[in-house]
C-alpha positions as CSV (number, residue, x, y, z in Angstrom):
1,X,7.6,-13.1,-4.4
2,X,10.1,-11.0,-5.8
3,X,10.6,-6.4,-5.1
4,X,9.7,-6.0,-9.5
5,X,6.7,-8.4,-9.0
6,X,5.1,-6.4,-6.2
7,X,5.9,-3.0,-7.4
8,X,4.0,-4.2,-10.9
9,X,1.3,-5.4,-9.0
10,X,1.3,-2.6,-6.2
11,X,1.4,0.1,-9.6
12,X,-1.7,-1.6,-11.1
13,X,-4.0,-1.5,-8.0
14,X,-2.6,2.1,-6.2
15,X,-4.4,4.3,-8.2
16,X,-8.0,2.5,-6.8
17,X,-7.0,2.5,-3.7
18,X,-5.5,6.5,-3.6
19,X,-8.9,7.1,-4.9
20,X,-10.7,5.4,-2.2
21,X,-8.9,7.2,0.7
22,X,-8.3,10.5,-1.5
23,X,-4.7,10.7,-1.3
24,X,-1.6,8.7,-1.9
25,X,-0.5,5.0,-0.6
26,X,3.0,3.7,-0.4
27,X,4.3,0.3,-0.6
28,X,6.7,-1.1,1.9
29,X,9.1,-3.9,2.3
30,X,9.2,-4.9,6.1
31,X,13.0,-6.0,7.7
32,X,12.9,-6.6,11.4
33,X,11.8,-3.1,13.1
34,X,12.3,-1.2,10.1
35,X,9.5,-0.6,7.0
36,X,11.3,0.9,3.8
37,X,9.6,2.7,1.6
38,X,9.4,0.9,-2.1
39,X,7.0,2.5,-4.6
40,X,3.9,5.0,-4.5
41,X,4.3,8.8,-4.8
42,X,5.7,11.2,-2.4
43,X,4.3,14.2,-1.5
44,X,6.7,17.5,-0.3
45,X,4.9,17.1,3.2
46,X,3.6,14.3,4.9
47,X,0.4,14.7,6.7
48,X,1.3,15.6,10.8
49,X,-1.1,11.9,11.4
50,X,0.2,8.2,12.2
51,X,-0.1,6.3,9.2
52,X,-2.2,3.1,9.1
53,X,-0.6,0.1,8.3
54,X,-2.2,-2.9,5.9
55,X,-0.4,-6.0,5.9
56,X,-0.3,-7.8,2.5
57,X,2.1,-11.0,3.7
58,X,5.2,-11.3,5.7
59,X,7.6,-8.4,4.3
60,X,5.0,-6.5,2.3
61,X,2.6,-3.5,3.4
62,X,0.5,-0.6,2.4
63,X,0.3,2.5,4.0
64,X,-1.4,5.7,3.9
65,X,-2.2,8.7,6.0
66,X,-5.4,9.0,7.2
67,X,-7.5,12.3,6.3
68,X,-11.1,13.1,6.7
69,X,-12.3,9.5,5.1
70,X,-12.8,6.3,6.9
71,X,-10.3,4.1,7.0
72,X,-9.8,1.5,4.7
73,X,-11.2,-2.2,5.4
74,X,-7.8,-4.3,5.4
75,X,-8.8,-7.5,4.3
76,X,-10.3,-5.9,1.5
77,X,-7.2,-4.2,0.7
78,X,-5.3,-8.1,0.9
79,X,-7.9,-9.4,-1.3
80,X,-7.7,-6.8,-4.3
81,X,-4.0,-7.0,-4.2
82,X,-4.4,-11.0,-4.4
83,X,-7.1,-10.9,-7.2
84,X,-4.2,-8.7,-8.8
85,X,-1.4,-11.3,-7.9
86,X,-3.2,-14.3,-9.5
87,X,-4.2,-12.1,-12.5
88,X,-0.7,-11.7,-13.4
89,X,0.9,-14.1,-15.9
């Protein structure tokens, strides 16, 4: 799947998921060792907590610093972005 494809796919379903945890998520493109950042809004500061990771397929991921809400079922997280995927024409 192609970098415009995700990040229109990733643009549609970020705002649910920023609501669910109550702050932002960032999409990522995974090569080797390294995760570069993609899409998603970035704040001035970056919370002083180890992000949690979601793995959507082999070079794609979410992630988002944790705050005071629980964490964020992955598989749900693959599945909404899915539904999304197949949605698209």
């Amino acid at each position: 799947m192609d970098n415009k494809k995700i990040t229109e796919v990733f643009d549609r379903v970020a705002p649910f998921f920023s609501q669910k945890i109550n702050g932002p998520v960032y999409l990522v493109k995974i090569t080797g060792p390294r995760w570069s950042y993609v899409a998603g809004y970035v704040p001035d500061e970056l919370p002083f907590v180890a992000p949690e990771k979601v793995m959507l397929f082999d070079e794609w991921a979410l992630l988002y610093y944790p705050q005071a809400m629980p964490k964020v079922d992955p598989d749900e997280v693959r599945r909404i972005f899915m539904d999304v995927i197949e949605d698209q024409p």
